[in-house]
Every structure is written in structure tokens, then in C-alpha cells.
C-alpha positions in Angstrom: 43.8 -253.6 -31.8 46.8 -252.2 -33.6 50.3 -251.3 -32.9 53.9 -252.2 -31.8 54.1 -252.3 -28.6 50.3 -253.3 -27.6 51.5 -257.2 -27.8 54.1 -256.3 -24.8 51.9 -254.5 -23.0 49.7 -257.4 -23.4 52.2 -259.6 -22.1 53.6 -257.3 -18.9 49.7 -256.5 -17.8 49.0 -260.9 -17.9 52.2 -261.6 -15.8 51.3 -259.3 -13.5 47.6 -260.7 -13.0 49.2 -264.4 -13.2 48.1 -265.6 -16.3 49.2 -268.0 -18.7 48.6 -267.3 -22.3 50.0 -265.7 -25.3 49.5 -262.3 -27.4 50.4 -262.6 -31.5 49.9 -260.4 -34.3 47.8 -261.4 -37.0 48.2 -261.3 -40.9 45.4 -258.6 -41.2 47.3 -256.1 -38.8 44.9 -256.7 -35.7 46.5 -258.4 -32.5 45.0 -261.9 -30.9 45.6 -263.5 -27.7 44.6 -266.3 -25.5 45.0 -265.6 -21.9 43.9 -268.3 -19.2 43.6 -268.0 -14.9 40.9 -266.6 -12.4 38.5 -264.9 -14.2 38.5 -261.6 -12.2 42.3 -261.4 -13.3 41.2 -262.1 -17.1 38.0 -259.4 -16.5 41.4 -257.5 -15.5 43.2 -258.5 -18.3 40.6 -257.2 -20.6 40.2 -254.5 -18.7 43.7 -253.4 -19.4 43.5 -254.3 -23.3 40.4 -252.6 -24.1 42.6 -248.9 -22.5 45.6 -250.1 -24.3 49.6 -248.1 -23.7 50.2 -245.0 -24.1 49.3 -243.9 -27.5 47.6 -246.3 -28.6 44.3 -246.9 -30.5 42.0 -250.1 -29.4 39.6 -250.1 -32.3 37.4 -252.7 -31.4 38.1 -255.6 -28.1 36.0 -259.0 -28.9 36.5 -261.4 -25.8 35.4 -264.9 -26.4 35.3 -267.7 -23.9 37.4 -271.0 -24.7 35.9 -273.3 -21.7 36.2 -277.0 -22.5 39.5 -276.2 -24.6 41.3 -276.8 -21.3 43.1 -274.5 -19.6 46.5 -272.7 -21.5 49.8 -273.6 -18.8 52.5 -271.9 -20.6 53.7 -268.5 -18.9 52.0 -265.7 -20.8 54.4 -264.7 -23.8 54.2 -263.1 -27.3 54.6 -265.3 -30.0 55.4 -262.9 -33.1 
């Protein structure tokens, strides 16, 4: 996943499924994020990333499950 705005898209589509979380850039260009709540809002959540905004390109979505790492409480939010 790449480009500017994908990381507040990220973060507008996970408030409004009522998840906690957060969305980052990484070094290597791609976008990461952690997002934690019912998990037909997360299939939702993915749902959403995997389309992307407007004009963007999703390249390649890799979903991976956290369970035991407890659950994230922080409203979702974009870290950098």
C-alpha cells in the first residue's frame, strides 16, 4: 500500500467501524497498521484497505491475526 493520504483514509474508515488501532508509514514506503474490535468490522476494515481512496494503488494487502497480543484500546489514529 502506498501513498499520502491512504493512512487517513485508514484512520476515517476504522473510526467509523469502531476500532481501536493505528495506521503508520514504514521506512520502505509501504503503509502498516494494527486495527483491533469485532471482527466483521475488521473483515470491513480490510475490506476498505484492500479498495483504497480515490486514486490510489493497493499493491498487495497481507492481514495477519495478533490474538493472544491482547486487544489494542487506543482510539484508531495515525502515528507518522
Amino acid at each position: 500500500m502506498r501513498g499520502g493520504a491512504f493512512r487517513w483514509y485508514a484512520r476515517e474508515s476504522a473510526r467509523r467501524l469502531g476500532l481501536a488501532g493505528w495506521v503508520r508509514n514504514r521506512e520502505d514506503g509501504a503503509v502498516e497498521a494494527a486495527a483491533s474490535g469485532p471482527a466483521e468490522s475488521v473483515e470491513r476494515f480490510l475490506d476498505d484497505l484492500r479498495r483504497g481512496p480515490a486514486g490510489s494503488r493497493v499493491d498487495e494487502l497481507i492481514a495477519l491475526s495478533v490474538e493472544g497480543l491482547g486487544a489494542l484500546d487506543e482510539p484508531f489514529t495515525v502515528l507518522r
